[in-house]
C-alpha positions, 0 to 999 in steps of 0.5 A, spaced: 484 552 440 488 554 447 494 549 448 494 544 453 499 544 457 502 538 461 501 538 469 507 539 472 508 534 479 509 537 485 516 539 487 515 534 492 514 528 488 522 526 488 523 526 494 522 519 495 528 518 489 533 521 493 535 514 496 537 508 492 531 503 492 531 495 491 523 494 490 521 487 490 514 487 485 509 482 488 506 478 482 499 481 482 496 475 477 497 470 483 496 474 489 490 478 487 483 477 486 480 481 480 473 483 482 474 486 489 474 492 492 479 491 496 484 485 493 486 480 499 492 475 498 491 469 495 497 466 498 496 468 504 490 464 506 486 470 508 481 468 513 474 473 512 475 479 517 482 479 516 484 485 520 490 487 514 487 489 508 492 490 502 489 494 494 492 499 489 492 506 491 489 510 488 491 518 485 487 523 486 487 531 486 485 534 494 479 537 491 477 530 487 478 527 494 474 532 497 468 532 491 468 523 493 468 525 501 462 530 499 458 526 495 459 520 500 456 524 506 450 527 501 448 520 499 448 518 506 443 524 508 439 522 503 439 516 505 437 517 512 432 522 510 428 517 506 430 510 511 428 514 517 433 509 522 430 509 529 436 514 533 438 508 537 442 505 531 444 512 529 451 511 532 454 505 528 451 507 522 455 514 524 460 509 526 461 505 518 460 512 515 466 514 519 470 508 517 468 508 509 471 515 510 478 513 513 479 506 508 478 511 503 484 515 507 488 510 507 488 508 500 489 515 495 494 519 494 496 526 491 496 525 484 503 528 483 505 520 486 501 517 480 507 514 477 509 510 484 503 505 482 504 503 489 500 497 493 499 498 500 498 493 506 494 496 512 493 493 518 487 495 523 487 494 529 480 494 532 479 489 526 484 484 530 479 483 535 483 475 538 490 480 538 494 475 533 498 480 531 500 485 537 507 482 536 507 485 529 507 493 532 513 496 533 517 502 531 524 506 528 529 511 528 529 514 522 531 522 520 525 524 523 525 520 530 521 515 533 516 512 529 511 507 530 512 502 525 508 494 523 513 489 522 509 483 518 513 477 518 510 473 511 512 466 514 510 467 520 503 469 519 498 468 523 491 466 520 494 461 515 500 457 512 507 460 512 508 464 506 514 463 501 518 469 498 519 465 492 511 464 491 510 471 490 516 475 489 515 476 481 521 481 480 526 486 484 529 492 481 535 495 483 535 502 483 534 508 479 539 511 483 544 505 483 543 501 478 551 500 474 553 493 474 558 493 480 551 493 485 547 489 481 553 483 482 553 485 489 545 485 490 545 478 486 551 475 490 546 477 497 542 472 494 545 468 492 548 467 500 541 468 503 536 466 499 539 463 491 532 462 489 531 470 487 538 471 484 536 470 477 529 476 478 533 481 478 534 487 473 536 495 473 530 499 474 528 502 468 526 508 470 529 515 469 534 517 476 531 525 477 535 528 483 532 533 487 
């Protein structure tokens, strides 16, 4: 029988280690629906068309995704053929194929990221139709130059009540980079001089620190 041999991830699946990281886990048990396609916070009160969607991000290969994309337009054809919608709907019909497409975009990865477990918030903008939330778009200099970026303020949300870290903060891991006791005190004590009430969520990250 020919051995299996263990998929190697792409060289590039450590390049998000190369900086120290803090990452504070969401309690999932709390905020997360667990029969929805896509899950929406439960502590944030969310009001139905929401335009900020938040669910697991799922791994899969390129060609996995190109398999999904191509069935999701062969079912549609399909579909078409046997409904036969008059012509004058055929441009929102083309129009919710086109965002399905996009909302399954925005929500899969390349398979060599498996190991991040990442949830994602993403904000659409056609979707905040009363522009709630206009004030949240700005932007960042980085390494790369300016980039636009979405800076949601928890406690200022717009559709429902202010909601507490405390509420939904379960952990916050301190590394795997820098994770030795002397910057573990220094991560509690700013807490403890900003917001006490997480001091004691904190521990070293478990995982293994791989350099690039």
């Amino acid at each position: 029988r020919p051995v299996r041999r263990k998929r190697r991830p792409p060289p590039w699946t450590t390049l998000h280690r190369q900086q120290p990281a803090r990452s504070p886990l969401i309690n999932r048990g709390k905020l997360f629906k667990q029969a929805e396609p896509l899950l929406f916070s439960v502590a944030l009160n969310v009001v139905s068309g929401s335009p900020i969607l938040v669910a697991p991000v799922t791994y899969q290969t390129r060609i996995e995704r190109e398999k999904w994309m191509a069935a999701v337009m062969q079912k549609a054809a399909i579909s078409l053929k046997q409904i036969t919608p008059p012509v004058e709907d055929m441009g929102m019909i083309a129009y919710n194929l086109f965002e399905r497409v996009k909302i399954f975009s925005l929500f899969t990865k390349h398979r060599g990221f498996h190991e991040e477990r990442e949830w994602r918030a993403v904000y659409l903008v056609e979707r905040d139709i009363e522009r709630r939330y206009v004030s949240f778009i700005h932007y960042h200099l980085g390494r790369r130059g300016p980039e636009p970026k979405f800076r949601l303020r928890p406690t200022e949300n717009p559709l429902g009540d202010p909601m507490r870290l405390e509420d939904v903060i379960y952990k916050i891991l301190v590394g795997p980079a820098y994770s030795d006791p002397v910057r573990l005190h220094a991560v509690r004590h700013m807490l403890r001089l900003r917001m006490p009430s997480l001091d004691g969520r904190i521990e070293p990250s478990s995982t293994p620190f791989r350099p690039a």
